[in-house]
Residue frames relative to the residue before (quaternion, step in Angstrom):
aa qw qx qy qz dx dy dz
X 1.0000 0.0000 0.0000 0.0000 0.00 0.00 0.00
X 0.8074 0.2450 -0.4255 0.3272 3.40 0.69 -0.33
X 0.3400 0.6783 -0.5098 0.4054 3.31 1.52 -0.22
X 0.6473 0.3836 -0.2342 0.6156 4.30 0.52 -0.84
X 0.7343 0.2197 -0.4760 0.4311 3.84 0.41 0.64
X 0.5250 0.6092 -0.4366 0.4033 3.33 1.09 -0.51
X 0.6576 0.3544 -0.3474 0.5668 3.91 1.20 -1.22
X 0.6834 0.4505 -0.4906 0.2989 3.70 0.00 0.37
X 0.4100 0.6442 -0.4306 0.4812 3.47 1.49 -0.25
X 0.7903 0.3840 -0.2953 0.3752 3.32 0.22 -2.12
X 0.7295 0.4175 -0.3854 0.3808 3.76 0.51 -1.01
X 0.4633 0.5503 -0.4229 0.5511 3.95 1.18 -0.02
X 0.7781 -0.4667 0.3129 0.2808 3.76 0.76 -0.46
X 0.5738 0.7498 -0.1287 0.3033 3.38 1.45 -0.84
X 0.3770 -0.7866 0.4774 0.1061 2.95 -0.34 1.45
X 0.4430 -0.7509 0.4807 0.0942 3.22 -0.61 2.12
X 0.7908 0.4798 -0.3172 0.2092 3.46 0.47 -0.93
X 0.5429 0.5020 -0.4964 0.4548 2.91 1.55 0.56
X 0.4867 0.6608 -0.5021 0.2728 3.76 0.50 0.34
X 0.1044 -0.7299 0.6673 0.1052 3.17 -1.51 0.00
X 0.0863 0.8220 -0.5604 -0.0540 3.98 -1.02 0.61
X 0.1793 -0.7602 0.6244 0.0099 3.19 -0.91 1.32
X 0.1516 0.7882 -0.5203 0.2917 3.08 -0.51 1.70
X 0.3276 -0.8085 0.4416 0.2099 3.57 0.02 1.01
X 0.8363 0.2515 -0.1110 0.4744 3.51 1.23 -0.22
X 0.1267 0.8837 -0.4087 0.1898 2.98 1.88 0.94
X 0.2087 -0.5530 0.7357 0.3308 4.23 -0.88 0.40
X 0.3960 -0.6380 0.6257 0.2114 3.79 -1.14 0.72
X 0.3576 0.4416 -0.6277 0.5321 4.25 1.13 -0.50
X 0.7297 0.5848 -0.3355 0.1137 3.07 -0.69 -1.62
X 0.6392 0.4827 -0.0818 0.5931 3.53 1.36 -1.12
X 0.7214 0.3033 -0.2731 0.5595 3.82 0.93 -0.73
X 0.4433 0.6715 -0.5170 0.2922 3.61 1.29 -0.49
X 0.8335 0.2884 -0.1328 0.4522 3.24 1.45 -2.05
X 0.5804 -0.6972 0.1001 0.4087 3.14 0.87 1.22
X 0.3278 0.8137 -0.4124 0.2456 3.75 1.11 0.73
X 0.0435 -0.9284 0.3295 0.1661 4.00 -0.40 0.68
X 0.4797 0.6357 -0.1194 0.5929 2.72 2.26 0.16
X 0.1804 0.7683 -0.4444 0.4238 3.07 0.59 2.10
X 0.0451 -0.7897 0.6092 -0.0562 3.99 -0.77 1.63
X 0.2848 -0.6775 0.6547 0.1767 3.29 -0.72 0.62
X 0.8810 0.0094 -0.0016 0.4731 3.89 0.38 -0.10
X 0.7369 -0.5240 0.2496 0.3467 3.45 -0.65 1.47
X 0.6732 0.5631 -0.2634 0.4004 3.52 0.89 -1.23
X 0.7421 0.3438 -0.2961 0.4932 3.52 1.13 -0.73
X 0.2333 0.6563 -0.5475 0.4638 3.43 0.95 0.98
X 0.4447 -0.6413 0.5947 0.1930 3.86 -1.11 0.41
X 0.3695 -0.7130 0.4953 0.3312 3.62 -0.11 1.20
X 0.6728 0.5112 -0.3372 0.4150 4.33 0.65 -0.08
X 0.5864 0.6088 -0.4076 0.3457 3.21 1.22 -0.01
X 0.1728 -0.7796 0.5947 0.0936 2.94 -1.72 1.03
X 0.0233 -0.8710 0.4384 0.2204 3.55 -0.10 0.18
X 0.6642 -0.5337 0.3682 0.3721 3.92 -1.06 1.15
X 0.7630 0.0528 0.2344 0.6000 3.29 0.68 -1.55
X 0.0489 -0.7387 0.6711 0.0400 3.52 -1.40 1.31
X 0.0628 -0.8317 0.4870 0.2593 3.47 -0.96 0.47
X 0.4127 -0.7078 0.4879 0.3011 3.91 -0.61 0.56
X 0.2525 0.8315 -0.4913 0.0591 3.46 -0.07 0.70
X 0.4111 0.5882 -0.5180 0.4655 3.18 1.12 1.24
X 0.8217 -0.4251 0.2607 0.2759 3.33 -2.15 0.81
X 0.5736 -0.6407 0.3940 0.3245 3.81 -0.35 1.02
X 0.6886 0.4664 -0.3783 0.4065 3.86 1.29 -1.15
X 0.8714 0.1683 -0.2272 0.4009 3.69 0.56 -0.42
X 0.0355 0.7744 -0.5798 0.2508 3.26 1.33 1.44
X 0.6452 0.4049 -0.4427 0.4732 3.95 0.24 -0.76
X 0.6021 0.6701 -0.3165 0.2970 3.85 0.33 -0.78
X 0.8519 0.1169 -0.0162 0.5103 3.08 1.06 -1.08
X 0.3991 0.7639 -0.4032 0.3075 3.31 1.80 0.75
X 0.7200 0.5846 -0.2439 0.2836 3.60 0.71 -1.16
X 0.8136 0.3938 -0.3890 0.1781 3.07 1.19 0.03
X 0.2399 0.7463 -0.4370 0.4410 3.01 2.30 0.06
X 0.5190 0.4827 -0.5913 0.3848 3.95 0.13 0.72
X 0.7608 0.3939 -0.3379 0.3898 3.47 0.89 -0.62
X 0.6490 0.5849 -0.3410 0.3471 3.45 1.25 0.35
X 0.6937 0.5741 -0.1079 0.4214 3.42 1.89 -0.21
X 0.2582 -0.8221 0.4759 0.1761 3.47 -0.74 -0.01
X 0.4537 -0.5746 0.3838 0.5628 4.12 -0.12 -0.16
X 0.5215 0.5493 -0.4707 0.4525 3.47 0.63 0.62
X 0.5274 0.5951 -0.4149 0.4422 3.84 0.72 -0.76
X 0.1102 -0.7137 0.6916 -0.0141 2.94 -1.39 0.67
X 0.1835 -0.8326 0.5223 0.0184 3.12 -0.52 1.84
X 0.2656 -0.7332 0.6166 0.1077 3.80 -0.60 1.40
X 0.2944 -0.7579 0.5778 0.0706 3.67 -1.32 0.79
X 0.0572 0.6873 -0.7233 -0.0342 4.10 -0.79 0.29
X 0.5916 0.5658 -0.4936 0.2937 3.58 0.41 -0.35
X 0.4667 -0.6757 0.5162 0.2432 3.50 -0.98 0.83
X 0.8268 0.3071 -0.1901 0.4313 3.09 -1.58 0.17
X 0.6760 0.6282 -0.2089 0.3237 3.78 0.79 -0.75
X 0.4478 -0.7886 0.3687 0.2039 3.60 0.60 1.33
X 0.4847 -0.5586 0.5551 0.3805 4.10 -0.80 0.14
X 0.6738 0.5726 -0.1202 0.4513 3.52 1.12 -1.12
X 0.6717 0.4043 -0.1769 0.5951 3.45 1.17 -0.65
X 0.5490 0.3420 -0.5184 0.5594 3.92 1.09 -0.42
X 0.5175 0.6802 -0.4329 0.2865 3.79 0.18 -1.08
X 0.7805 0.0844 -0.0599 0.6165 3.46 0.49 -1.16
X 0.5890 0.2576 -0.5998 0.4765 3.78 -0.09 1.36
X 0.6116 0.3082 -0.5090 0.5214 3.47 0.70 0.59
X 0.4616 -0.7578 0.4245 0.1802 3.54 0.30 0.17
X 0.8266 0.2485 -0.2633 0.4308 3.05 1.40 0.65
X 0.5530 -0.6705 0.2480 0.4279 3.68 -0.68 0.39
X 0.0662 0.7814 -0.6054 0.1361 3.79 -0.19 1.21
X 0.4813 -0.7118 0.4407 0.2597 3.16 -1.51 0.40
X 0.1395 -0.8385 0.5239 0.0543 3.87 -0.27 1.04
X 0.4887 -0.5690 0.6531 0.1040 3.47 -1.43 0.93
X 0.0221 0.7136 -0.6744 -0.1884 3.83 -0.66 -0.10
X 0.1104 0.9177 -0.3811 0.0208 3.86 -1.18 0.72
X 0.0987 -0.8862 0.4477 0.0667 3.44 0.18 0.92
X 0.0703 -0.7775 0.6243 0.0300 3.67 -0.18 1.49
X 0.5521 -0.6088 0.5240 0.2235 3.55 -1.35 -0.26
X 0.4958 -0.6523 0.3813 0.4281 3.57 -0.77 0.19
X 0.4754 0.5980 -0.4627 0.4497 3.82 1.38 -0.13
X 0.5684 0.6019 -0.4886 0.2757 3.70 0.70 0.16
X 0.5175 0.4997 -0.4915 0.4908 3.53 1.35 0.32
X 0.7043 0.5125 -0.2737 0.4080 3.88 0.96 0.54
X 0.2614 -0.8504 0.2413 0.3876 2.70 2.45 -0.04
X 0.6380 0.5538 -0.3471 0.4072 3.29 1.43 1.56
X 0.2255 0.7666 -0.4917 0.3461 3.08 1.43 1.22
X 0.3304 -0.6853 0.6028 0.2405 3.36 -1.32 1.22
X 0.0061 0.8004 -0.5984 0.0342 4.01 -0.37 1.15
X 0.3131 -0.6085 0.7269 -0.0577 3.41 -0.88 2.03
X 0.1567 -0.7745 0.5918 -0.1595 2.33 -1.74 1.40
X 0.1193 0.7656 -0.6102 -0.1655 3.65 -0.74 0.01
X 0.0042 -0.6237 0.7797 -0.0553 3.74 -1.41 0.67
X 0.3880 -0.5747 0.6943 0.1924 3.57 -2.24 0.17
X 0.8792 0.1438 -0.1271 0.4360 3.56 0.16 0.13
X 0.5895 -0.6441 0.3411 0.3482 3.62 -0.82 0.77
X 0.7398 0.4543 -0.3624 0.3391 3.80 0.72 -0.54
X 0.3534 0.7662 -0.2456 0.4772 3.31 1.80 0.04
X 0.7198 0.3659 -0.1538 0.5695 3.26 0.54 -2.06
X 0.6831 0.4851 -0.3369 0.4296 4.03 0.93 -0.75
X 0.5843 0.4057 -0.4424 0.5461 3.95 1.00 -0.23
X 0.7084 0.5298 -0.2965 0.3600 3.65 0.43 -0.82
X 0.7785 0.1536 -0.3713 0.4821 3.71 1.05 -0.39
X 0.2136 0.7309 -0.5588 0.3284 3.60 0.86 1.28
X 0.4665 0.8329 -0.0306 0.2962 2.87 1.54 -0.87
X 0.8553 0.2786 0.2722 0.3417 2.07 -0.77 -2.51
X 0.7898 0.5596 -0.1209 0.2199 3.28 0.92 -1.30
X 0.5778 0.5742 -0.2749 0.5107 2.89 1.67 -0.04
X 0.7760 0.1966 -0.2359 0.5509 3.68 1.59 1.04
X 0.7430 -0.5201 -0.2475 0.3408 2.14 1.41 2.13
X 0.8647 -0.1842 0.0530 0.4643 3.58 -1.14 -0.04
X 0.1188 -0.6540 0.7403 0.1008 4.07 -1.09 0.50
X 0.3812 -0.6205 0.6655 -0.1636 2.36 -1.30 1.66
X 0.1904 0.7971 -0.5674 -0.0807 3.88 -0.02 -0.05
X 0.5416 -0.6968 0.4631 0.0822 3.36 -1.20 0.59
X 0.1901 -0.7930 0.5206 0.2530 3.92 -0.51 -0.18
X 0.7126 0.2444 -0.1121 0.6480 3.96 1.12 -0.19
X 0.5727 -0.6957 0.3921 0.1850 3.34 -0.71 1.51
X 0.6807 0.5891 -0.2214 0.3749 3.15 1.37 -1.52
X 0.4620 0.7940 -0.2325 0.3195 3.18 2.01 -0.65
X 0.5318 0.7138 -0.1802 0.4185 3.03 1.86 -1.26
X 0.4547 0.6641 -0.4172 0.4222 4.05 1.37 -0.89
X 0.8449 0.4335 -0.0662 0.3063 2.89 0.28 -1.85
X 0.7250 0.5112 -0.2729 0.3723 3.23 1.33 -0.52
X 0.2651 0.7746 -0.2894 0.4959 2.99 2.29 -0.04
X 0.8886 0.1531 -0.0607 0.4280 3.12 0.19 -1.70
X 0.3805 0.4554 -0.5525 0.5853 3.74 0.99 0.92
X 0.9526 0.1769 0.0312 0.2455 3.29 -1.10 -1.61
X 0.5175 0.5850 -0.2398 0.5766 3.74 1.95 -0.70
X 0.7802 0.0383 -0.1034 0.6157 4.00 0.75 -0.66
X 0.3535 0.7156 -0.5778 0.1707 3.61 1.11 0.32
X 0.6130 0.5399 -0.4598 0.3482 3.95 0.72 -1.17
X 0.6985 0.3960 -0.4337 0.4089 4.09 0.68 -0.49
X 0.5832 0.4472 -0.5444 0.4042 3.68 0.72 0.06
X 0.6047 0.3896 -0.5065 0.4753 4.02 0.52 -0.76
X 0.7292 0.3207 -0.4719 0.3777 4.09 -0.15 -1.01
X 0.3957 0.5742 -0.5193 0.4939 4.36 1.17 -0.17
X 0.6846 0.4793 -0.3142 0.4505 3.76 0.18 -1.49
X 0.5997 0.5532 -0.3330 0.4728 4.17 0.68 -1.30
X 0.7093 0.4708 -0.3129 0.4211 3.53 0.36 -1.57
X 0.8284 0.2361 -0.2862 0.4197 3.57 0.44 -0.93
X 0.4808 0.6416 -0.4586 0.3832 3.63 0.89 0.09
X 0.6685 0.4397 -0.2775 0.5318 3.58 0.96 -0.89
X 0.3771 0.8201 -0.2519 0.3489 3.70 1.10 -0.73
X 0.8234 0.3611 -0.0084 0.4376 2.61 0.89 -2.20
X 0.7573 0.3765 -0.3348 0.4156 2.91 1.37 -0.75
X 0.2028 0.7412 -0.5133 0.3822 3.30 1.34 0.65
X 0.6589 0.4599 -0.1047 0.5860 3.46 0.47 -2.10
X 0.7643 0.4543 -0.2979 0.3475 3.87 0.19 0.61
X 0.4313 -0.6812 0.2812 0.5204 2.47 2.03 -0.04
X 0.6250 0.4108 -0.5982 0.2879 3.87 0.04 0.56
X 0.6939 -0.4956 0.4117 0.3215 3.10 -1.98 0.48
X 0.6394 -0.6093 0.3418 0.3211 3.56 -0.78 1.71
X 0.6508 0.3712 -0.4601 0.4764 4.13 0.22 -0.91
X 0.7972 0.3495 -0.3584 0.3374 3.84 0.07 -1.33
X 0.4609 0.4618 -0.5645 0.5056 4.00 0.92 0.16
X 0.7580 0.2963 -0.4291 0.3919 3.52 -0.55 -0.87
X 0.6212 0.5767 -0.4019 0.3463 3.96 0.69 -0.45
X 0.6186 0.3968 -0.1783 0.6542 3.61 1.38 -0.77
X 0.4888 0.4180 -0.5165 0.5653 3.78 0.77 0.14
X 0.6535 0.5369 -0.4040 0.3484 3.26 -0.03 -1.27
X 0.8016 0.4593 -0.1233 0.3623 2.85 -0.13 -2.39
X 0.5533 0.5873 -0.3298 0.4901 4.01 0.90 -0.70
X 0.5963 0.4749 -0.2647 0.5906 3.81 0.44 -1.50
X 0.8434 0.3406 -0.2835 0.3039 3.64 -0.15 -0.66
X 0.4523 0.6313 -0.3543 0.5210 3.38 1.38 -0.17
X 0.6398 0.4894 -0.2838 0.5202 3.49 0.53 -1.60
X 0.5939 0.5860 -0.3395 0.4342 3.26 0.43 -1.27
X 0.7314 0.3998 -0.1911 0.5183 3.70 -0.09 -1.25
X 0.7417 0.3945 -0.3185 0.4391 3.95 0.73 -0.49
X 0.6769 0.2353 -0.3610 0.5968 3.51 1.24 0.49
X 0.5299 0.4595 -0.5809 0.4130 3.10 0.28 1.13
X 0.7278 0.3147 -0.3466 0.5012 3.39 1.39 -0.03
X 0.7452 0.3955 -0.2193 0.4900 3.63 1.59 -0.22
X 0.3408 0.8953 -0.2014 -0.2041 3.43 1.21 0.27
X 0.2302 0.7064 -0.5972 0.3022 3.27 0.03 1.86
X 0.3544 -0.7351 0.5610 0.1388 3.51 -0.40 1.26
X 0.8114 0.3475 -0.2390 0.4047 3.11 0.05 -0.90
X 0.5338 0.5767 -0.3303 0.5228 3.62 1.23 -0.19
X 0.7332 0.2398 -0.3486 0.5323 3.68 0.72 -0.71
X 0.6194 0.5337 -0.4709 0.3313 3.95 0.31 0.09
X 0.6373 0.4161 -0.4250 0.4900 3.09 1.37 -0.20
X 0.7589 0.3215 -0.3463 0.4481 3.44 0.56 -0.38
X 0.3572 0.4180 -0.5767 0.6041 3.80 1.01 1.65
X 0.8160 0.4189 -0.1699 0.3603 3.75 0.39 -0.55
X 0.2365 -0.7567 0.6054 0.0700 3.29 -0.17 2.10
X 0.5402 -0.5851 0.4846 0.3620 3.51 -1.45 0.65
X 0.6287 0.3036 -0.1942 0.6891 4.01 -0.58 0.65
X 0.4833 0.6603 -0.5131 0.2591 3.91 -0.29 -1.08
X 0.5923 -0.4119 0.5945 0.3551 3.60 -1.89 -0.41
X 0.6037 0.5151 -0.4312 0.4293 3.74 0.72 -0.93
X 0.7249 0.4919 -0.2936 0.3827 3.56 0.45 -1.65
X 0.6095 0.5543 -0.3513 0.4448 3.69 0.92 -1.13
X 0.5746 0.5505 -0.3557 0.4902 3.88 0.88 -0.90
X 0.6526 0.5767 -0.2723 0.4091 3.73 0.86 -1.62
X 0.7394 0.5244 -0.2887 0.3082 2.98 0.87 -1.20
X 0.4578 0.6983 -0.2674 0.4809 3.31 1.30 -0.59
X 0.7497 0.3929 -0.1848 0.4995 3.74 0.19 -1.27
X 0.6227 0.4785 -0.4390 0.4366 3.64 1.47 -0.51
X 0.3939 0.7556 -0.5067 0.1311 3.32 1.03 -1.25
X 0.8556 -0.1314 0.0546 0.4976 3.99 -0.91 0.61
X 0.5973 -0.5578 0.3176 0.4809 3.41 1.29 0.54
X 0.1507 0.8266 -0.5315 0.1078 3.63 1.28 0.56
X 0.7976 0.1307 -0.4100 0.4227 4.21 -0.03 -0.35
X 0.6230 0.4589 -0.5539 0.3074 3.65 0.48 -0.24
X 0.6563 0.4671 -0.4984 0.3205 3.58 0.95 -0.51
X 0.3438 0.7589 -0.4481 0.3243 3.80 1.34 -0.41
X 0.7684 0.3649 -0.1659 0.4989 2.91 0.04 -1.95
X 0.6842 0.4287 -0.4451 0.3872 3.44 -0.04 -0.89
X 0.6877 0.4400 -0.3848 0.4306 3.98 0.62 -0.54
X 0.5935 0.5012 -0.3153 0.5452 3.70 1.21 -0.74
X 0.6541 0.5760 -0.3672 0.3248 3.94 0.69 0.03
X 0.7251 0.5426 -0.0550 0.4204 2.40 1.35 -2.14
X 0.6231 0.5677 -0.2323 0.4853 3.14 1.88 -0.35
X 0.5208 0.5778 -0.3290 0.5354 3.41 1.06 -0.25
X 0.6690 0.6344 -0.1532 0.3558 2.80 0.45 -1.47
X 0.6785 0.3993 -0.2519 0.5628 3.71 0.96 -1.40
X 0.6337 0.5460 -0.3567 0.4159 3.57 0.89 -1.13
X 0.5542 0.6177 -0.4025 0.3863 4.07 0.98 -0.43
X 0.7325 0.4429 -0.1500 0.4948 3.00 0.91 -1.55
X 0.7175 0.3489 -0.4228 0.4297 3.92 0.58 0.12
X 0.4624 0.5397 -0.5872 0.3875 3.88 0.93 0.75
């Protein structure tokens, strides 16, 4: 994920040479690919004078405490510390860095290596939210929030939403397996179908306005519809596949 923000900065414009990535398992192509030459594999090779404007945490929420304490010796009360890690409180990074800094929380998507990730935010003040979508924005829309807690939920919509559409692809083609077409050209028309739609609510965006006007009364569409209504079978899905994220945020 951050390798897919870092390539939305540069193609937004951003001037790599001010980066830096500390990554113990960094590929270095990968870093010169995005045109960055300032690369540590371990705190120590950090310069003990460095300060850095802006850090971003873009590592796994379970062994955030592990590798938090020393990013105090790399900051200043100016730094602005940006967040992607789920579940992981502004308040809780505060005290495992061990000092008082100012922190962004942010949940981007994995479509930000297409520079179309939908990346929620929370911040408290406006020059904050304006360093942060220097950033950010160049792999796609900010979204900002007004309640941190707000951040759960946006997790489990738009943060794990891309595996429920490519979930939705897998079993669409599936089906049209079980109908009798030949497995490569279902998943190609799954695919290729999902992305159309896709592209028509980005210019129309009212879901529920274009399914009705895909859906002939009596028709094949409606008969399909009817199915997904059956005992309220996909809204209760989703709603159980949210609410479930969701709970899983709140226990990191």
């Amino acid at each position: 994920m951050g390798r897919a923000i870092l390539n939305g900065y540069k193609t937004g414009g951003g001037n790599m040479s001010e980066i830096a990535i500390l990554d113990p398992f960094i590929n270095e192509a990968h870093a010169t690919d995005l045109g960055i030459s300032t690369v540590y594999r371990d705190y120590a090779e950090i310069p003990e004078v460095t300060k850095f404007a802006m850090i971003v945490l873009a590592t796994k929420p379970q062994v955030f405490e592990a590798v938090s304490r020393p990013i105090a010796d790399f900051l200043d009360h100016k730094t602005l510390v940006i967040s992607i890690m789920a579940g992981v409180s502004s308040a809780r990074i505060v005290q495992s860095i061990g000092q008082d800094v100012v922190v962004v929380r942010c949940m981007p998507n994995m479509a930000a290596a297409v520079q179309k990730s939908v990346n929620v935010a929370f911040a408290t003040d406006a020059a904050t939210k304006t360093q942060f979508e220097a950033l950010f924005a160049g792999s796609g829309p900010v979204r900002w929030v007004k309640d941190e807690d707000d951040i759960h939920a946006t997790t489990a919509v738009s943060g794990s939403g891309p595996a429920y559409f490519f979930a939705f692809t897998e079993a669409l083609a599936l089906a049209g397996e079980q109908a009798g077409l030949e497995p490569q050209l279902s998943l190609e028309l799954a695919i290729d179908t999902l992305i159309g739609a896709a592209e028509l609510l980005k210019h129309n965006r009212a879901p529920s306005r274009l399914r009705e006007s895909v859906t002939s009364k009596g028709g094949t569409t409606a008969a399909a519809l009817e199915q997904f209504a059956l005992h309220n079978n996909l809204n209760a899905i989703v709603m159980d596949a949210v609410m479930a994220a969701q709970s899983r945020s709140k226990e990191f």
